[in-house]
C-alpha positions as CSV (number, residue, x, y, z in Angstrom):
1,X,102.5,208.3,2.6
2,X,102.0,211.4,0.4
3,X,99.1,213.4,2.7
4,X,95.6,214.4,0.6
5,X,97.0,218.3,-1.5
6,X,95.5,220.8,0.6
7,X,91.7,222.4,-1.0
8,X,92.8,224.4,-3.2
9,X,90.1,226.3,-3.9
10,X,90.1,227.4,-0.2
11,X,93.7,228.4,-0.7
12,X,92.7,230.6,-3.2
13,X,89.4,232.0,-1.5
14,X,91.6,232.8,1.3
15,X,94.6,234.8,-1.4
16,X,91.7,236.5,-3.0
17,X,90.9,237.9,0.6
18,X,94.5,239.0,1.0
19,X,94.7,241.2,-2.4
20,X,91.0,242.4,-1.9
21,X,92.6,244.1,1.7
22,X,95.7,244.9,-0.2
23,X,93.1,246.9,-2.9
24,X,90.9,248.6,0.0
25,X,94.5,249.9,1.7
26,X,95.9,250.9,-1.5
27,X,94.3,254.5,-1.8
28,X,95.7,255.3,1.7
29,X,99.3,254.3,1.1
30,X,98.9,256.4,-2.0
31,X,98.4,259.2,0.2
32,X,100.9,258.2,2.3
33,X,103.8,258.5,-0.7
34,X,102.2,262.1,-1.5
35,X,102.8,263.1,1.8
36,X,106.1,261.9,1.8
37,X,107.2,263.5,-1.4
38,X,105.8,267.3,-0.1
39,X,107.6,266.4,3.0
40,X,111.0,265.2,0.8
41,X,110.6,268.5,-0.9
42,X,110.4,270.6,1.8
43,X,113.6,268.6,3.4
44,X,115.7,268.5,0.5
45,X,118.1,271.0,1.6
46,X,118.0,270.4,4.9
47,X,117.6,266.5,5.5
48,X,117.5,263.4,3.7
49,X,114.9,261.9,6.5
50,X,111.4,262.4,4.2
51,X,113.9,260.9,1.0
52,X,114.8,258.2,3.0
53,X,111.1,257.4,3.9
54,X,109.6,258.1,0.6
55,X,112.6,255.2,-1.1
56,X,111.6,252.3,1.5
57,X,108.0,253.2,1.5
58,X,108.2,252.9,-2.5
59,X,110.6,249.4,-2.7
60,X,107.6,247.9,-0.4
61,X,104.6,249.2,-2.7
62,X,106.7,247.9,-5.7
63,X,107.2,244.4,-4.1
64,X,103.3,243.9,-3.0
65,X,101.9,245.2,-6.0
66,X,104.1,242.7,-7.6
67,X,103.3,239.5,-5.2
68,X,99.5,240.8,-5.3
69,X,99.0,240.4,-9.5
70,X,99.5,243.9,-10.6
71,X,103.1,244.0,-12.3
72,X,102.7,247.5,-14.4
73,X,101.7,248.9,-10.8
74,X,104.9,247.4,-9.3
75,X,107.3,248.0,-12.2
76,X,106.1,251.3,-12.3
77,X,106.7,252.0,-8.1
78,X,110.1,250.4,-8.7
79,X,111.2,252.8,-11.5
80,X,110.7,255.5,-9.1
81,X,112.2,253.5,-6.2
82,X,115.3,253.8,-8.2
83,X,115.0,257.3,-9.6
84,X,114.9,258.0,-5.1
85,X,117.7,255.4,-4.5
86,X,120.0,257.0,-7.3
87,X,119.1,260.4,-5.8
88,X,120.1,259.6,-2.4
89,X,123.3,257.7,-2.8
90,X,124.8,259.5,-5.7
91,X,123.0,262.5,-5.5
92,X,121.9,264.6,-8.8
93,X,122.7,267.5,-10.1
94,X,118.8,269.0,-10.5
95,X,117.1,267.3,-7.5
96,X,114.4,269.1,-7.5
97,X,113.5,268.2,-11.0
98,X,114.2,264.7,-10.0
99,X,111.5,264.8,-7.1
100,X,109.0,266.5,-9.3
101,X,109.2,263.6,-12.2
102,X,108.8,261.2,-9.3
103,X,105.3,263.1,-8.3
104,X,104.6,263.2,-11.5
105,X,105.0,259.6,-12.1
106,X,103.2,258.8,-8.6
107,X,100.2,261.2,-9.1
108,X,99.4,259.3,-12.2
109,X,100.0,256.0,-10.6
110,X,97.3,257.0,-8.2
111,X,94.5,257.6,-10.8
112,X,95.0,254.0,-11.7
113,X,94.0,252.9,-8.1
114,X,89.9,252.1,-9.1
115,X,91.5,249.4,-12.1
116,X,93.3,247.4,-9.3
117,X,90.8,245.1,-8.1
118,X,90.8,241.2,-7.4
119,X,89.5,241.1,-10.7
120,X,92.0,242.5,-12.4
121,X,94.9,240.5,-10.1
122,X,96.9,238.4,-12.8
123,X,97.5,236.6,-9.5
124,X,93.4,235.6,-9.4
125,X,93.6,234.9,-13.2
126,X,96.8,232.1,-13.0
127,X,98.3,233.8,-15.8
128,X,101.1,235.3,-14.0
129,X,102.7,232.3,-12.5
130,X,105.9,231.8,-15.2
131,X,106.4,227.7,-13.8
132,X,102.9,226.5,-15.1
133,X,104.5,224.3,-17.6
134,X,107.2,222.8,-15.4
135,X,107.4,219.7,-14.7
136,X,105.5,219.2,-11.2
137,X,107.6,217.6,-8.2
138,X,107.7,213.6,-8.0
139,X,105.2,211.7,-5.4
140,X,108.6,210.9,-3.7
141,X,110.1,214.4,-3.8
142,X,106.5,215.7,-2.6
143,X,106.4,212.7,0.5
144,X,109.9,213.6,1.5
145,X,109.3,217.5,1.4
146,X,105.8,217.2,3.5
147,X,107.7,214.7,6.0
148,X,110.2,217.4,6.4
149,X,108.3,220.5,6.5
150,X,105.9,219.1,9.5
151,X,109.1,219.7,11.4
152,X,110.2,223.1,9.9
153,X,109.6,225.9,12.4
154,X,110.1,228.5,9.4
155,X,110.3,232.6,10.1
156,X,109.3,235.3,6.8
157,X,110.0,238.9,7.6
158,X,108.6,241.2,4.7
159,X,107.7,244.5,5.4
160,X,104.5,244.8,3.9
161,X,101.5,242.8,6.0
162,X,99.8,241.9,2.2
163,X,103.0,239.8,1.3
164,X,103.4,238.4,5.0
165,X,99.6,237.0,4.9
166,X,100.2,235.6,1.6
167,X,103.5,233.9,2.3
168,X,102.0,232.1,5.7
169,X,98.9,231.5,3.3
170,X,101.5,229.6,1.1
171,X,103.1,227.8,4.3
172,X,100.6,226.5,5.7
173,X,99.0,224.9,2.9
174,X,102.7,223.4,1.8
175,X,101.9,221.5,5.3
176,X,104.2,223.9,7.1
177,X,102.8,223.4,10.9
178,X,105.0,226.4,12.2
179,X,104.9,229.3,10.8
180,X,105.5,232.6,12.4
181,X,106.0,236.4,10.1
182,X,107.8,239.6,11.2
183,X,108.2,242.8,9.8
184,X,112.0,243.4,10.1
185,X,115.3,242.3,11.3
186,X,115.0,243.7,14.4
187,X,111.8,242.1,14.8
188,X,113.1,238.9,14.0
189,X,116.0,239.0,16.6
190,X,113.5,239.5,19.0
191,X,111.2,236.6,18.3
192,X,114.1,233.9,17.2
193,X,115.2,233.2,20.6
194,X,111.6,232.3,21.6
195,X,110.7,230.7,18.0
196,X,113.9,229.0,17.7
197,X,113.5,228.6,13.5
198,X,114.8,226.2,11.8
199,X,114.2,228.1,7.9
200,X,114.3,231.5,7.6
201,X,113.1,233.9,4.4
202,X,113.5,237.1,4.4
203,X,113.4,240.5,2.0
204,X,115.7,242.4,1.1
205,X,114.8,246.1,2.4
206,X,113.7,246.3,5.5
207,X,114.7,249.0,8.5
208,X,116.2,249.4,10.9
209,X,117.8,245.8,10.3
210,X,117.4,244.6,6.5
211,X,117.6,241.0,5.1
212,X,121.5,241.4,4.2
213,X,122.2,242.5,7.5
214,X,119.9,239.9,9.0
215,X,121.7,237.0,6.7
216,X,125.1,238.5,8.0
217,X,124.8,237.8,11.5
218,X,123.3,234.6,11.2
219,X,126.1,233.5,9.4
220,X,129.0,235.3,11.7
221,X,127.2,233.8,14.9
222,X,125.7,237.2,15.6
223,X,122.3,236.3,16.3
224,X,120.5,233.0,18.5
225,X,120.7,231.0,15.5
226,X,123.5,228.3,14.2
227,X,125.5,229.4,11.7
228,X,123.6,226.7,8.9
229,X,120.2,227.6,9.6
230,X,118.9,227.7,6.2
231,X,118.4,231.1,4.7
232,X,116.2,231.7,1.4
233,X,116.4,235.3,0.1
234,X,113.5,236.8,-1.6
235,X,114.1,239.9,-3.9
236,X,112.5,242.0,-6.6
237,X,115.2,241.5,-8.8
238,X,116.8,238.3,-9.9
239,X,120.2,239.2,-12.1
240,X,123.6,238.5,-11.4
241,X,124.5,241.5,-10.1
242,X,121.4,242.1,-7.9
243,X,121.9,238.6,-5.9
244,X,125.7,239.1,-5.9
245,X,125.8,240.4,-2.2
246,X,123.6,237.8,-0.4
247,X,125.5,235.0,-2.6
248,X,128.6,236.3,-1.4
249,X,126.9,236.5,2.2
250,X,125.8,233.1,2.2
251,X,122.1,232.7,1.3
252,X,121.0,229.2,-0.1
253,X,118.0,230.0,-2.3
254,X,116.0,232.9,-4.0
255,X,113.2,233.5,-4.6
256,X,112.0,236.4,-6.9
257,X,108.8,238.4,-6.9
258,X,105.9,237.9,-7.0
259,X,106.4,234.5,-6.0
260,X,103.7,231.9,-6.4
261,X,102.8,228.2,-4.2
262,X,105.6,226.3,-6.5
263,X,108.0,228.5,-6.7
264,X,108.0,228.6,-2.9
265,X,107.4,224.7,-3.2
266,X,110.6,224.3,-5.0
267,X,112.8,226.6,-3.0
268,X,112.1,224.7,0.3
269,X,112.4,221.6,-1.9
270,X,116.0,222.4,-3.0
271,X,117.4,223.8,0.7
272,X,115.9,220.8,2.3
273,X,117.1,218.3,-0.1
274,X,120.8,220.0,0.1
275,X,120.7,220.1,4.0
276,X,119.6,216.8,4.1
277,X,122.1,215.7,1.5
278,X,124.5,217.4,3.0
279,X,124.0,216.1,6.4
280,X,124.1,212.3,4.7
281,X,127.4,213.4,3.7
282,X,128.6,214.4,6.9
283,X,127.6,211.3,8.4
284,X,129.6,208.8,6.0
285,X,132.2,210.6,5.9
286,X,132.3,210.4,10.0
287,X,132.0,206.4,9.7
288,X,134.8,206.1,7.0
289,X,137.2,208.1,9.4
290,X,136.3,206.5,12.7
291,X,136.2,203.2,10.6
């Protein structure tokens, strides 16, 4: 029997709390970037430490400010997350020029701070939620998914805390009863043996172990986990040659920021219903042979 939908007007008392903490912190990680780029500056002939600290520190800004309703703010982190990931892998031929655009960019980005407000969350205003006019899951789909996730034990490592308190938010009111959220691969390694998940989703960048890396040793048997524990990959971008790696590595679902309650609905729909399927499979296919 299909269990009452949780209040969801609670749900989204308790999501506006999350962004209003991610708006209050906002000023402080700005000054946090700024102090990174003096310090990337000052190391640019020397080390590649502050550059390498300025590009993860901008990837998670550009993935909260995303989940949290303010997609200029996070398009805008993630041009200069690129412009700081071009210059450290490939290297340019006027870096200094390259870091001072990036200030540039991120000292007007920081004037903008007052206008991001719950208020002004799309998130808060349900506009920015792309799968509004899809069709809604079945009663039967819905029964089967809250049958299974009461006995999901389900890990999300993000590296931002705004994301990871939305995500559980999500989790728990999916009827997830087992929910637990980490900050990187290494942090994951450490809890899995105790946690013993049976889901896992995880970003991308993270340090020192990131989500590719993470997704690799699960799937070579480096880690406490089988092999097939079920893996859903959640990225900022969601094109062919973005996902390519984690396909290739053996991820079963995406999801793509900013992520909403039925996007993240659907993806545990569709790695359930395949493992399950998959599983049914298994089984007739083991009474046909012993048959």
């Amino acid at each position: 029997m299909l269990r009452n939908r949780p209040d969801m007007t609670a749900l989204n008392s308790r999501s506006e709390a999350i962004i209003a903490r991610y708006c209050a912190h906002l000023p402080k990680e700005f000054e946090t970037l700024i102090t990174l780029l003096e310090g990337a500056n000052v190391e640019l002939q020397r080390s590649s430490g502050a550059v390498h600290q300025l590009n993860q520190e901008l990837h998670r800004m550009s993935g909260a400010a995303l989940c949290m309703g303010f997609p200029f703010l996070g398009s805008e982190l993630e041009k200069a997350f690129r412009l700081v990931q071009d210059l450290r892998l490939n290297g340019v031929s006027d870096p200094e020029r390259v870091l001072k655009s990036i200030a540039s960019k991120i000292y007007a980005l920081a004037r903008l701070k007052e206008q991001v407000t719950p208020d002004n969350s799309l998130l808060m205003r349900k506009v920015i939620n792309p799968v509004t006019a899809m069709q809604a899951p079945s009663r039967r789909r819905l029964e089967y998914l809250q049958e299974i996730l009461a006995e999901e034990r389900i890990i999300f490592a993000d590296d931002d805390v705004s994301i990871r308190m939305l995500m559980r938010e999500i989790l728990v009111s999916l009827g997830v009863l087992n929910v637990a959220t980490v900050s990187s691969g290494e942090e994951f390694l450490d809890m899995c043996s105790a946690f013993k998940p049976t889901l896992v989703i995880t970003d991308w960048h993270m340090k020192p172990i990131n989500g590719l890396e993470l997704l690799e040793r699960i799937r070579f048997g480096r880690s406490n986990l089988s092999p097939d524990t079920k893996v859903i990959f959640l990225t900022s971008k969601g094109t062919l040659a973005h996902v390519q790696q984690p396909v290739a590595a053996g991820c079963d679902h995406f999801l793509v920021k900013p992520f909403s309650r039925r996007l993240v609905e659907r993806a545990l729909l569709n790695v359930t219903e395949y493992s399950a399927a998959a599983g049914a499979d298994a089984e007739e296919h083991e009474i046909k042979r012993t048959a």
